[in-house]
C-alpha positions in Angstrom: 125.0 38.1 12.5 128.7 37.4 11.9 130.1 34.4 12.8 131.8 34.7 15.7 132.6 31.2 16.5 133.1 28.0 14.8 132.7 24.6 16.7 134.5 21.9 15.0 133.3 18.8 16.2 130.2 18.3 18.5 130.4 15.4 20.1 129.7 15.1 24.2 132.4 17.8 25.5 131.7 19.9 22.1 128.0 19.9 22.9 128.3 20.7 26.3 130.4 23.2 26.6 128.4 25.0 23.5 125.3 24.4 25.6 126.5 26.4 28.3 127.9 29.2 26.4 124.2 29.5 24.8 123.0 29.2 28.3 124.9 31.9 29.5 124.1 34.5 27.8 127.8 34.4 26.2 127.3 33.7 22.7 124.1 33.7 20.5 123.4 31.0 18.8 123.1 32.9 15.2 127.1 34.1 16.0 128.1 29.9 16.0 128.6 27.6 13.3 129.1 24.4 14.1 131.2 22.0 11.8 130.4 17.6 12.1 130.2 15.6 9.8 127.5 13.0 11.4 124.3 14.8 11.0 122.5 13.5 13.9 125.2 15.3 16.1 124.9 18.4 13.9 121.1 17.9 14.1 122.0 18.8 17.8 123.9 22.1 17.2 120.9 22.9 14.8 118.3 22.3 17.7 120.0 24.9 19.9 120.0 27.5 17.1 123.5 27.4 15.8 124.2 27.3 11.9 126.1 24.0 10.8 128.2 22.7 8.2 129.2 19.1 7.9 132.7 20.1 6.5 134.6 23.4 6.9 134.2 23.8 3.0 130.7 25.3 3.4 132.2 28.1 5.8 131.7 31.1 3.9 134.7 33.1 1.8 134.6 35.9 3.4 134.2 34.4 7.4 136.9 35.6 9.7 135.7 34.0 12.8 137.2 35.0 16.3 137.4 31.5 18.0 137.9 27.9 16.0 137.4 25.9 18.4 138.8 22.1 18.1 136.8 19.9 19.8 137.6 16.6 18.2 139.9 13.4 19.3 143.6 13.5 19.3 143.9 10.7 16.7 142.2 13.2 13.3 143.6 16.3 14.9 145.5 16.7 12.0 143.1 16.1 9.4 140.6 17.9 11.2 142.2 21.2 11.6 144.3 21.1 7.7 140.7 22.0 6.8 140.9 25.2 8.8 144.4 25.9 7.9 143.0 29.7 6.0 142.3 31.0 9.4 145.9 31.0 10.0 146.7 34.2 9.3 146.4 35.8 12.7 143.2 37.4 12.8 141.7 33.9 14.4 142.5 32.5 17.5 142.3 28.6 17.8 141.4 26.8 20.9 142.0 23.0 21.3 140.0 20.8 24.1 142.2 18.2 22.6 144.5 15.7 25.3 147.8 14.8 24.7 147.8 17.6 21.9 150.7 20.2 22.5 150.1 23.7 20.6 153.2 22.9 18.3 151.3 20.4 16.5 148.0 23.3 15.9 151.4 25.3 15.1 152.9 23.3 12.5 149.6 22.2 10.8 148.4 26.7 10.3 151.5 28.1 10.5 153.5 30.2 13.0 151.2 33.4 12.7 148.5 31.1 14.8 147.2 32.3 18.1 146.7 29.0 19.5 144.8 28.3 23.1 145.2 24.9 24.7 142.5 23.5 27.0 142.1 21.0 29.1 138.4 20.5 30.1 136.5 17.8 32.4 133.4 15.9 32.2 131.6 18.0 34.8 131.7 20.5 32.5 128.3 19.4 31.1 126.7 20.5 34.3 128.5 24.0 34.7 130.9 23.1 37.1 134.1 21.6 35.1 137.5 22.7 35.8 139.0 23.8 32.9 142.8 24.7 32.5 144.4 26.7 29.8 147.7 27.3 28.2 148.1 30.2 25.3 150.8 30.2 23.1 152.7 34.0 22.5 150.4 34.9 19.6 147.4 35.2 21.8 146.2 38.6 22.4 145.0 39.7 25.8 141.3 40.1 24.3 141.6 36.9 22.9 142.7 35.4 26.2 139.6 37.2 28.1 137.2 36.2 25.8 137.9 32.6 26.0 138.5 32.8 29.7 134.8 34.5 29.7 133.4 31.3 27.4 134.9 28.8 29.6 133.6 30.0 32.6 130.3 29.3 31.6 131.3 25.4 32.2 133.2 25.7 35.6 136.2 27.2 36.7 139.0 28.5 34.5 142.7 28.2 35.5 145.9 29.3 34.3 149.0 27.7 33.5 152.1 29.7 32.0 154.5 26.2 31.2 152.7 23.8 28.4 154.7 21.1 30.2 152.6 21.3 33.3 149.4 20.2 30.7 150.2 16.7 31.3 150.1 17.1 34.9 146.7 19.0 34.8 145.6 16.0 32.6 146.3 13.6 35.2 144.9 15.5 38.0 141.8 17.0 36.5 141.2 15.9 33.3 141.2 12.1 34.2 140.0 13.1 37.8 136.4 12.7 38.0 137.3 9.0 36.9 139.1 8.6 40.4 136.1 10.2 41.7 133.3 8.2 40.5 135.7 4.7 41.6 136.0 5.6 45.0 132.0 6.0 44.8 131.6 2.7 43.6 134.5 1.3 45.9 132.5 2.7 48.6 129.1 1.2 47.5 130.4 -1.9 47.6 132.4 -1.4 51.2 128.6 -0.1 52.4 127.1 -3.4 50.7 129.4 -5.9 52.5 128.7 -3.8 56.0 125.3 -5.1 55.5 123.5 -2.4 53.5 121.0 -2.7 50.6 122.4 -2.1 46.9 120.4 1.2 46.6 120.8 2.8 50.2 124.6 1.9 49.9 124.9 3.7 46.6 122.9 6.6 48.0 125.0 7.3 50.8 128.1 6.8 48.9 126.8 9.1 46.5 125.5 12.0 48.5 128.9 11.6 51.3 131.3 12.3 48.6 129.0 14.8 46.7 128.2 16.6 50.1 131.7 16.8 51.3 133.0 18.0 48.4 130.6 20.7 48.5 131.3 21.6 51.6 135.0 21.6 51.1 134.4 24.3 48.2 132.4 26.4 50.2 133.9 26.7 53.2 137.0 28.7 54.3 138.5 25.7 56.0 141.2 23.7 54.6 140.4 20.4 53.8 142.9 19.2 56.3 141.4 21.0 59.2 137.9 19.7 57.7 138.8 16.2 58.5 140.3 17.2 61.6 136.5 18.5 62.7 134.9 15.4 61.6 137.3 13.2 63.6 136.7 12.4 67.1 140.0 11.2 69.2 139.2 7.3 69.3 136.7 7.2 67.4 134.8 5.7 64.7 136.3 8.3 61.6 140.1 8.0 63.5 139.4 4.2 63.3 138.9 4.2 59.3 141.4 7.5 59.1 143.9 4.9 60.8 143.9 2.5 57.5 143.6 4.9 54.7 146.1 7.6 56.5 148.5 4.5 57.9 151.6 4.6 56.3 150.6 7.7 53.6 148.4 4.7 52.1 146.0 6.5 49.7 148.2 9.5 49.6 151.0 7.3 48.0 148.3 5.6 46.1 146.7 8.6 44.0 150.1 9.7 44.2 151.0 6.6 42.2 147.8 6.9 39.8 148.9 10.6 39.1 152.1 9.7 37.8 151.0 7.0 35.3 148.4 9.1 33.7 151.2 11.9 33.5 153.5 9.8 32.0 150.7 8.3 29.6 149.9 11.6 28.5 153.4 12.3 27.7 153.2 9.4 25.3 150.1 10.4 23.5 151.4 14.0 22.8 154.7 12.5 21.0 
């Protein structure tokens, strides 16, 4: 079969976003070839099926893949895709799961005929239900755009965002997101410990609260504002803990804060 897709790096967001378009149904495995250099991460690709290649040399001659997908760190983005720089003729569309990485960069390494797709994935996107957010530059045809969209949505849900500047916002909201997430359950753990609870029923119910109410807010037609509002009794004992995180905007303000200072930070990775 042709090669339809090329996976250039496949580490843990490589991995398991290919594992879920294999899962899907979206791509077969004899369509991917999958480029790493360490060969027990490769031995991984080569479990699920896929070809592989430990450098982009051994991709054949006469390959014209749809997708090159860039799934390596920000700091051998360069190097990394130089080696696919022959793609760059238009026929190949690049997508980048890199952060901090503006399309100019994918731009100025494969020239200005490149149909270049930025992504911004999250970690939940080894389980099938990331948020994933993408950016296209101009050169990106509207069957290019569906096809990823399709691909991605096999790890989550797929958003659109028509200004590259708003990337670094997305970054700090839902690419370093989950990390918020799993503090407050461990902040909550250890509020649940000192109120007396045992180290393992504390972590389940911490756990389970913020996995079940997030559920619920995704599933329900309520807004999460009137969702709270059902949950808290005048007086009582939600209005009571309500009444310190809600007191003067406190946590509001707070991820407000945090927000901003992974905005900015991405802003200083992509320069």
């Amino acid at each position: 079969m042709t090669i339809r897709l090329v996976l250039a790096g496949c580490g843990n967001m490589g991995y398991a976003m290919l594992s879920g378009w294999l899962k899907s149904g979206k791509l077969a495995p004899s369509a991917v070839l999958v480029v790493e250099p360490n060969a027990e991460l490769r031995d991984r690709a080569v479990a699920l099926g896929c070809g592989s290649a430990a450098d982009a040399g051994a991709i054949p001659a006469d390959a014209v893949p749809d997708l090159v997908v860039i799934a390596v760190k920000p700091q051998v983005i360069r190097d990394v895709t130089a080696a696919y720089k022959r793609f760059g003729d238009g026929r190949t569309t690049f997508v980048s799961i890199a952060a901090g990485t503006p399309s100019a960069t994918f731009e100025d390494i494969l020239g200005n005929r490149a149909p270049v797709v930025r992504c911004m994935p999250n970690t939940p996107a080894a389980i099938g239900k990331g948020m994933m957010v993408v950016f296209s530059n101009p050169l990106v045809s509207a069957d290019a755009k569906r096809f990823v969209a399709d691909l991605l949505s096999a790890s989550g849900e797929v958003a659109t965002i028509d200004d590259e500047g708003l990337m670094d916002a997305v970054t700090a909201v839902s690419g370093s997101g989950p990390a918020y997430i799993f503090h407050f359950i461990e902040a909550l753990t250890v509020a649940a410990e000192k109120a007396g609870l045992p180290a393992a029923t504390a972590r389940l119910l911490a756990m389970q609260t913020v996995y079940g109410a997030a559920s619920l807010a995704a599933e329900s037609r309520e807004d999460p504002a009137m969702l709270r509002k059902q949950v808290t009794s005048p007086n009582g004992t939600t209005a009571a803990a309500l009444g310190v995180l809600m007191g003067d905007d406190r946590l509001t303000n707070l991820l407000t804060q945090a927000v901003e200072a992974a905005r900015l930070r991405s802003i200083e990775l992509g320069k």
